[in-house]
Structure formats: C-alpha cells, structure tokens
C-alpha positions in Angstrom: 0.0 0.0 0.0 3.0 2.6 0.6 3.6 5.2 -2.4 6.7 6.5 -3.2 7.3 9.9 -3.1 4.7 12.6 -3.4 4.5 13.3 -7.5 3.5 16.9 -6.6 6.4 17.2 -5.2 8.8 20.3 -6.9 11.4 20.7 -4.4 13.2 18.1 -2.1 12.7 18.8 1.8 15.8 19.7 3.5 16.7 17.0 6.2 15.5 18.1 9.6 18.3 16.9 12.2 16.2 16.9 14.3 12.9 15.3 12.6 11.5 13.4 15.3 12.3 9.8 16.4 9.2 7.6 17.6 9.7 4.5 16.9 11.6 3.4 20.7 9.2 6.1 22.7 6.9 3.9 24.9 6.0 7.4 26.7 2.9 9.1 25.1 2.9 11.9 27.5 6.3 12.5 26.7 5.8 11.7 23.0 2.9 13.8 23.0 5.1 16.9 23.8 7.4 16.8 21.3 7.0 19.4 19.4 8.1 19.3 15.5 9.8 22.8 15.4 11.3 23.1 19.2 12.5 26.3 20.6 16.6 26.9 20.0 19.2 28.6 22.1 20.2 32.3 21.9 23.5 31.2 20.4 21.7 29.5 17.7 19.3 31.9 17.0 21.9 34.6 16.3 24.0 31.8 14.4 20.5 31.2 12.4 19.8 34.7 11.9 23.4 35.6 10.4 22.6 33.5 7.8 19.9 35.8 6.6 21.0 37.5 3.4 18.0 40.2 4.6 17.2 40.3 0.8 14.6 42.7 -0.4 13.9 46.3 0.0 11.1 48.9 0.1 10.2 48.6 -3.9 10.9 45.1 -4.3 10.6 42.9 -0.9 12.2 40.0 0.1 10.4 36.3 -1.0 10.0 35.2 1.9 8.0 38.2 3.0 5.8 38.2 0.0 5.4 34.3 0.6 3.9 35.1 4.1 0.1 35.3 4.1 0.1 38.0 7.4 3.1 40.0 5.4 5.8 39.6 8.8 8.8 41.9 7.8 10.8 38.7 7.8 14.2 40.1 6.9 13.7 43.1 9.7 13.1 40.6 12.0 15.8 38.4 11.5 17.8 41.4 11.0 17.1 42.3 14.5 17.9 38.9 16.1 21.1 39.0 14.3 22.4 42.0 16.3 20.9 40.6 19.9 17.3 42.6 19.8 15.3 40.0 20.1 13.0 42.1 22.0 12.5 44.1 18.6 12.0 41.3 16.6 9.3 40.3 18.4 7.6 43.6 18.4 8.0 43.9 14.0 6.3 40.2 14.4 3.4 41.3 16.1 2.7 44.2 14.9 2.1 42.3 11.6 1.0 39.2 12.7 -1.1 39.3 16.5 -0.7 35.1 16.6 3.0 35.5 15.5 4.0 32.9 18.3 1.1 30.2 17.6 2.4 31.0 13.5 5.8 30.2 14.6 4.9 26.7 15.9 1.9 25.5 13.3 2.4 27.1 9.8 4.1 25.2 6.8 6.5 27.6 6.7 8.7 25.4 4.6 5.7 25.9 2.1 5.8 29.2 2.7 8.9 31.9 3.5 11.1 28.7 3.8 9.9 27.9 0.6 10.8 30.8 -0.7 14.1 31.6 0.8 17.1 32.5 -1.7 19.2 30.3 0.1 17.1 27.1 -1.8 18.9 28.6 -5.4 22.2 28.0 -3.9 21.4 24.3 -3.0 21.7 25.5 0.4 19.5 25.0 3.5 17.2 27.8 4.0 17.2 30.0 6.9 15.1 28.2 9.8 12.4 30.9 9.8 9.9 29.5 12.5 12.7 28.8 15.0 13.7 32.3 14.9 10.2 33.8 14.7 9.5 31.9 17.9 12.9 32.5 19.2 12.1 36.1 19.5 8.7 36.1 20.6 9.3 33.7 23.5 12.2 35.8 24.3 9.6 39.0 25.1 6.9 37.0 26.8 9.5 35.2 29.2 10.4 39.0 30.1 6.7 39.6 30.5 6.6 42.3 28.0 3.6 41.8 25.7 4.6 44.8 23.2 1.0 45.9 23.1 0.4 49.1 21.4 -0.5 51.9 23.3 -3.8 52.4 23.2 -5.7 54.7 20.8 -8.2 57.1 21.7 -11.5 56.0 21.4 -13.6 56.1 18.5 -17.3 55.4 20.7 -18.0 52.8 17.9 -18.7 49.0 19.0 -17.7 46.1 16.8 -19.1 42.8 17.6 -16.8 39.9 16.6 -18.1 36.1 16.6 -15.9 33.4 16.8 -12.4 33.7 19.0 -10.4 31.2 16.8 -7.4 32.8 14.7 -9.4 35.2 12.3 -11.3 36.3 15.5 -8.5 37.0 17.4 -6.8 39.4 14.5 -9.6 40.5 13.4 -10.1 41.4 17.2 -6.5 43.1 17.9 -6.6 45.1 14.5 -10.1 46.6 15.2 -8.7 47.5 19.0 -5.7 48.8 17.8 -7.6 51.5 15.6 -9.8 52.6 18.7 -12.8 50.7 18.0 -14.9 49.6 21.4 -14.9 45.9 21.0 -16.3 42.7 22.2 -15.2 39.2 21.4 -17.8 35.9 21.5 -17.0 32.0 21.8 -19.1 29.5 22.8 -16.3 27.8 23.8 -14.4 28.8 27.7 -11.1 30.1 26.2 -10.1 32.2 23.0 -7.8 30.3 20.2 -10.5 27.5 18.4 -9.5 24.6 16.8 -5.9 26.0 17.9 -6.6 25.1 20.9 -8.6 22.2 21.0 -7.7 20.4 17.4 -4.3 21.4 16.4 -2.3 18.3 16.5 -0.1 19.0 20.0 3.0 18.1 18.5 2.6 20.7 16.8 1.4 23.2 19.6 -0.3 22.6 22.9 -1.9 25.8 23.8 1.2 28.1 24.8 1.7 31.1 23.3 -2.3 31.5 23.0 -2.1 32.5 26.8 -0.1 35.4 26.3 -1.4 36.2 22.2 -4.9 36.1 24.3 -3.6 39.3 27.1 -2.6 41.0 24.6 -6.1 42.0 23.7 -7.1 42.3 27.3 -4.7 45.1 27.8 -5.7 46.7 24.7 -9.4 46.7 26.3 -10.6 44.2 24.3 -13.8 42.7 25.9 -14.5 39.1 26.5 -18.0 37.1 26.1 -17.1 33.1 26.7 -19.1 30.6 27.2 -22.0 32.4 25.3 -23.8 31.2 22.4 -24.8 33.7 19.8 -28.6 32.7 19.6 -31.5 34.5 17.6 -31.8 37.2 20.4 -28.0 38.1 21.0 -27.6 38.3 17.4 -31.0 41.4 17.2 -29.0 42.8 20.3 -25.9 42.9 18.5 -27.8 44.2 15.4 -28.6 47.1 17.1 -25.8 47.8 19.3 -23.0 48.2 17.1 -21.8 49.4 13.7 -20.7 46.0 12.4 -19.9 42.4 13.3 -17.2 40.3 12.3 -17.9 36.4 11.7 -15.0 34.2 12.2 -17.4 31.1 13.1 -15.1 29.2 11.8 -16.7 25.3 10.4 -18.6 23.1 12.5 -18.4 19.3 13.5 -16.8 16.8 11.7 -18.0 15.6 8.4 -19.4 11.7 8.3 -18.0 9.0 6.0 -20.9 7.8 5.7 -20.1 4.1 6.4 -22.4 1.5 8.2 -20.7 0.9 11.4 -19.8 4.4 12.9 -20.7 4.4 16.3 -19.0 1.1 17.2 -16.1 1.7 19.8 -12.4 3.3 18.0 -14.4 4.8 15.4 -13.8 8.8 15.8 -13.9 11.8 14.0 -10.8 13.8 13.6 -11.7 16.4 16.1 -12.8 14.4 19.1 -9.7 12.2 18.7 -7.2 15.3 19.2 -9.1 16.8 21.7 -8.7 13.5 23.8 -5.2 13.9 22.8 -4.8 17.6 23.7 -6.6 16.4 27.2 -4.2 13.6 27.9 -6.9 11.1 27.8 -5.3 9.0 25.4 -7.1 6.6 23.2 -5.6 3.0 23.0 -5.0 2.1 19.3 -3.5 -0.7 17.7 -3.9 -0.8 13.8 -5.5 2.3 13.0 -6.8 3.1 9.7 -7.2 7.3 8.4 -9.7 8.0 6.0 -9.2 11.5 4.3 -6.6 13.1 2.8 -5.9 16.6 3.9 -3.3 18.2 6.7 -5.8 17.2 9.2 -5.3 13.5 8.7 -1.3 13.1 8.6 -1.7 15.0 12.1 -4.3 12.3 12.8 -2.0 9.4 11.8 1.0 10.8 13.1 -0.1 11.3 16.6 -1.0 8.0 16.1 2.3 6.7 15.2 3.3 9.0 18.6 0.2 6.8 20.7 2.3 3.8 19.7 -0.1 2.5 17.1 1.9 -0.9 15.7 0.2 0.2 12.0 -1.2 3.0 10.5 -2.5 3.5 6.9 -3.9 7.0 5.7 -7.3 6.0 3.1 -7.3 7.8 -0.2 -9.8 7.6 -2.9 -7.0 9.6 -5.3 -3.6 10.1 -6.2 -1.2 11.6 -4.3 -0.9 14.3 -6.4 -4.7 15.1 -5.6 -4.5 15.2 -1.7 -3.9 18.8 -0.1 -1.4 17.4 1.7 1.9 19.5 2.4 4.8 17.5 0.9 7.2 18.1 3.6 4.8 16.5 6.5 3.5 13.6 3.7 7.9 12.8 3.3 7.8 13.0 7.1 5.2 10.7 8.3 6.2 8.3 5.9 10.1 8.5 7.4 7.8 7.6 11.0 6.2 4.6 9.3 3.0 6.0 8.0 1.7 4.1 5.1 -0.4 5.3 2.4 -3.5 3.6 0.6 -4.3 5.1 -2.6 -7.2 4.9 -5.1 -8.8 3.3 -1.8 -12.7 4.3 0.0 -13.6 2.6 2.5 -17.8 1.2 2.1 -18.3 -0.4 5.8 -16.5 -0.4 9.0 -17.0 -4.2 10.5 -17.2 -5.8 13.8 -19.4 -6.3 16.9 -19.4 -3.8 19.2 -16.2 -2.6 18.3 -14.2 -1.8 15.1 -12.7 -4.6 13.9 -11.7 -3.9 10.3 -12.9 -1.6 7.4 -14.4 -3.0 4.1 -12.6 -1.4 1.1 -12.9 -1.0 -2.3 -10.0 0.0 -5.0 -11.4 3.4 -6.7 -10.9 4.2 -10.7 -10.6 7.6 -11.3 -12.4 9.5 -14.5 -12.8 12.5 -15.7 -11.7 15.7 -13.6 -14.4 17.7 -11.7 -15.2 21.4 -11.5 -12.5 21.5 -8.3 -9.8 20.0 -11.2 -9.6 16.7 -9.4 -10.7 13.7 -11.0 -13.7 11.9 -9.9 -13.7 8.2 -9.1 -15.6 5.2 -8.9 -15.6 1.7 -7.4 -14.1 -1.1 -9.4 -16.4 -3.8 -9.4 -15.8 -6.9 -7.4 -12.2 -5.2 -5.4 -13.5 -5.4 -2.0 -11.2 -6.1 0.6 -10.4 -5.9 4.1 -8.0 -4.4 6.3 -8.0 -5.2 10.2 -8.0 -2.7 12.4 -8.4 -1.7 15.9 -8.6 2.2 15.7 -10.8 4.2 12.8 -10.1 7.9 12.6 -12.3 10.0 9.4 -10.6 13.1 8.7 -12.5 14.1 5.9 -13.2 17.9 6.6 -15.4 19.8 8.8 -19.1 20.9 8.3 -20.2 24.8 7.8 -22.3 26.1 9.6 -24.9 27.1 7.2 -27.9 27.0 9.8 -26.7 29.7 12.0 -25.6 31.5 8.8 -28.5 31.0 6.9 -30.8 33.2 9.7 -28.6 36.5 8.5 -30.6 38.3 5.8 -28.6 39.1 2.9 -25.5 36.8 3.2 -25.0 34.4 1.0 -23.7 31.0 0.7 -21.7 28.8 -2.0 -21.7 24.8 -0.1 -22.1 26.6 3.1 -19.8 28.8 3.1 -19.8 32.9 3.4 -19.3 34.9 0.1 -17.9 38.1 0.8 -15.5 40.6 -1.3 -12.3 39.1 -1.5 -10.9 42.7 -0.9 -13.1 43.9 2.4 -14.2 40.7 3.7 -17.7 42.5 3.9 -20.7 40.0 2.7 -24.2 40.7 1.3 -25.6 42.0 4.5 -23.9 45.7 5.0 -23.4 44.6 8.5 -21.9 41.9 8.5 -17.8 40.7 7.4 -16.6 37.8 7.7 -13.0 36.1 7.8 -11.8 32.7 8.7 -12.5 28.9 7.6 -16.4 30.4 7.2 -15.3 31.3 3.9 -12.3 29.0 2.6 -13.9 25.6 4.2 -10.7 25.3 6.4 -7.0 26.2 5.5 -4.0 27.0 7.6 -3.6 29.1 10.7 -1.6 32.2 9.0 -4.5 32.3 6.0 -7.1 33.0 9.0 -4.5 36.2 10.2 -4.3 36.9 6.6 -8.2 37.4 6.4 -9.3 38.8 9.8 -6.7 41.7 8.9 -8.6 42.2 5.7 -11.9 42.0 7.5 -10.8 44.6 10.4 -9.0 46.7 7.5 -12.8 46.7 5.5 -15.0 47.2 8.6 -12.6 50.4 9.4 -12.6 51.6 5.6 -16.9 51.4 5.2 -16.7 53.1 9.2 -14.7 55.4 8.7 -13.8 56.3 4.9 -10.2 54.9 5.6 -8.6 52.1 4.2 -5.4 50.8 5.8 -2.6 48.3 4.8 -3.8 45.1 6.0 
C-alpha cells in the first residue's frame, strides 16, 4: 500500500536533524510533547539569523516576505535577532501578525517563507524561519513584556466579533488597535478554536495563546465566553453596534458515511485530538485514516506517537490530488505511515467494536469542477483491512444553519461569500474572515483574512482604508 514519493512534489525537503524519532518512545505523554519545530538557544538563533542574506527592500521585498500570508517583515526581523534585539523582533512580528507565536509553531512555513528563501537557489538549507520567529517572541513574553500598542483614543464605535479562533483573534486586535470599542464571543471557555482544541499537540499545545490572548485584554478588548450567539443576542448585537465580524469558523466533523460508525475506536478527527490535547489518550492498535488533507497526517502521526503498531492514511486519489503538504507527507512516511491510494472505505465491520474496514479499489475519471478527477468503485475489489482504531478526517461541516438566519449573506456549499478585498458579505453589516469562507486552511491564512476584515470594517466606518 505505501507510495513513493509525493509526485506533486517540486522541491526536495531539506533533512531536519532533528525530525522526530518515535519508533523506541513507549512514553505518550512524553511523545505527546514533542514538538516538531522546538525552541533553540540564543546562540543558535543569532547563528541562524546571520545566515539571513536580509534580501529585499522597500520597492521590491524580500520572498519570503511576499510568501507570508500575514506579510511579517521577515528580513527586519531576523535582522534584529542577528544584532541581539530580540526584543524588537518580536515587536516587527506582532505588529504584523497578532498570533506570531502560535504562527511560529503550526504554519508550513517550509511551504511558505522557507519555501521561498534565496538560500534554496544556492542548493543550500534555508534559513530556519519559524525557529527564529519563535525564538524572539518567547524571548519577550519570558520577560513579561507583551509589546501591546499603546492604546488609541476611542472612536465610541462598538464592533461585535463572533468566533475567537485565529481570524477572531486578529480581526479582534486590529479593530482595537484602531480605537474601536470591542467585544469578542465564543461559545467555547477560552479564545484560540480549533488551535486550541484540534491542532495536533505536537505541533502546539496551547502556549503562546495564553499570552497572544492578554494581549487583547490590555488593549481593552472585551471578552464574552461561554456564550452562544442565539436569535436574540444576534437582534442585540444588530442594534448595538456598527458591524460584526464572523469568524465562526466550520462546524463538527464531516461523516464517511459508512455503516458501522458508532462502534467503539471509530472517531472523528476532532474528538480524537481533543482526547489527545486532554491527555486522555485513546488506545490504538492498527489504525486506519480515511481522508486526505493536513488534518489526517496530524491524525495518523499522533497515532504513530500513541504507539499504534500500524497505521495506513485511506485515499480515494492520487497523491498528487490530496492537499497534503509535501514536507509532513515525506515526514510521516520516514515515522512509518503508510499510504492507501485509489482506496474508499464502504463499511466499518465488527461487533461492538471496530474490527476492520471493508474497502474497495477506486478508478478515477474525468476531472471535476474543483480540477480533481472523480472516481468510482471497481467492481468486485473489496477487501479488508484489520484494524483496531478508525479515525475519518475528511473535513469539517459549515455552519450554514446559523448563517442562513442572517438576511442578505449568501452561501456557496455553506460557506460565506464576501469581497475578496473587504471581507464585507451581502448584509452591510456583516464581514466575515476565517474557515467560514475557505472551508478550512491553515492558521496564518485565518490572520491573513481577519486583517482584511478589520481593515474593511474600518474603511466602510470610517472612509479609511489601511494596509492590511
């Protein structure tokens, strides 16, 4: 069942020396906690950072900056570091990026400003972006300094933002920052979403959210947890403030669809990294992944990390059609991941508990209007493959219900259409930002569209557009 290498794949990963080793770790607390992109010293930070070439300049900036969705001043940054300010680093971070910490530890930055570093022209390693961008940030909140802005003067305009996930959260900061009176809702007890609850914990825990969190307590950003945004808070809202920001993110995990769901060690994606994130640790054994997005190599990783003795990721495609990112697809197959392709599960079998899924072998035909090829069952291919553990990772639901009761927005598969350059939607009221509209995409993509959301809510307010 294992692939080769990813054919998608353009440019060979770098080795990580320090790519993690799983196989002997018996420990999952410990395993757990090991984080792929771990914090480094100050001598190898300013060893990292004098590798910089700082490339760019004001009329043509440096690729790594234009590669970054929140636009961090990566070679300022870096520059700083280099000449021991980590202090300032930290603050040219932030002030482009308020979940520059969380960024550090989750984005696929070798996708991204790694990606894009000169240094990969001159078939050498690039400069180790994240580590640094962390470097500096931890450096400031270990001194307790949270470099918030000083605050503005008061504009006596209320902005109502739903949802305290990524988008929230920036969408949040940006709208304080310009003097706006604002008040943040989650149904949920803390701020940071599926960071918090569903990002795989080797990946982050909940640290820097803590501290990315006071920063918009000290800039008077009001807090509303634990409250649900029903019919009659929503009229409230209405007609209370100039404009609301949703950043609702998606909703529960998406069904397979297969007879034999609810038996015990079948889970969906969610719920099986919040049990992680929790420390109540499901037992696996063989454990199968169906999907084939970022969401499932986290699943099947952690897995490998929980000391499953097999796990195989479920794929009714190529690999070339997945949305994986190549760099974590070459890793988890280095941990022992393997990889079913042109494979669909039809029925999860056994009596109380999963104890192997049904397959069939998939055909693919002509592409679809997303580019990626249908497929098809190939008569008479079933097959089975024992398991213990069934994880489906196939995407999250919107949350059309709650959206649909908003005159005036409208949907495309659930999801919020706005203007791509404001973030505002149908209803004048109302902008959104977040997985609400893309269906679910990386963490630094949500920064990327609260700041366009808080930078269009200020511009139809006040007549002023800024630089988001």
């Amino acid at each position: 069942m294992q692939a080769g290498p990813d054919p998608k794949r353009k440019r060979k990963a770098t080795p990580r020396p320090d790519l993690y080793e799983v196989s002997h770790l018996s420990d999952p607390g410990k395993a757990m906690t090991a984080e792929l992109k771990s914090p480094i010293s100050h001598q190898d930070a300013f060893l990292e950072a004098y590798r910089c070439l700082l490339c760019g300049g004001p009329l043509t900036p440096a690729p790594c900056m234009l590669a970054c969705p929140a636009k961090v001043d990566v070679p300022s940054f870096i520059g700083a570091i280099s000449v021991g300010e980590p202090i300032e680093a930290a603050e040219i971070i932030l002030d482009d990026n308020p979940l520059g910490g969380t960024c550090a530890r989750v984005c696929p930055t070798e996708e991204l400003c790694e990606g894009s570093c000169v240094l990969n022209s001159t078939q050498q390693r690039p400069v180790d972006i994240a580590r640094l961008q962390r470097y500096a940030i931890d450096q400031a909140f270990k001194e307790g300094d949270l470099l918030v802005p000083q605050r503005p003067q008061p504009n006596k305009m209320r902005v109502a933002v739903i949802g305290a996930g990524p988008a929230g959260i920036t969408g949040a900061f940006e709208l304080a920052k310009l003097g706006y009176k604002v008040t943040l809702y989650d149904s949920r007890p803390a701020t940071g979403g599926l960071v918090r609850c569903a990002i795989a914990p080797y990946r982050q825990l909940v640290d820097p959210l803590e501290q990315e969190t006071a920063r918009l307590w000290e800039l008077g950003v009001e807090f509303r947890l634990t409250t649900m945004v029903d019919a009659r808070l929503k009229e409230e809202l209405e007609s209370s403030c100039a404009a609301i920001l949703l950043a609702i993110g998606m909703g529960e995990d998406a069904s397979a669809g297969c007879e034999g769901d609810k038996f015990k060690g079948v889970f969906p994606s969610l719920r099986f990294i919040e049990r992680i994130k929790a420390t109540n640790y499901p037992k696996v054994g063989k454990v199968a992944v169906i999907g084939g997005g970022n969401t499932a190599i986290d699943v099947a990783r952690e897995a490998v990390r929980l000391g499953a003795s097999e796990v195989t990721v479920l794929y009714p495609r190529h690999a070339e059609e997945t949305t994986l990112f190549s760099v974590d697809y070459e890793e988890a197959v280095e941990e022992g991941v393997q990889f079913a392709w042109l494979t669909s599960p039809v029925k999860y079998e056994g009596n109380g508990s999963v104890t192997a899924v049904r397959c069939m072998r998939m055909m693919l035909g002509d592409p679809g209007s997303s580019g990626r090829h249908r497929f098809s069952p190939v008569d008479g291919s079933e097959f089975l493959i024992e398991v213990d553990t069934v994880v489906e990772a196939i995407g999250q639901l919107p949350r059309a219900e709650f959206l649909s009761q908003i005159p005036g927005i409208e949907l495309t598969a659930g999801l919020v259409k706005v203007n791509p350059e404001t973030g505002e939607t149908g209803n004048g009221m109302y902008f959104a930002a977040g997985d609400a509209l893309n269906g679910g995409a990386t963490v630094v993509e949500a920064v990327r569209l609260g700041k366009v959301a808080a930078a269009g809510i200020h511009q139809k307010l006040m007549g002023q557009a800024i630089d988001n």
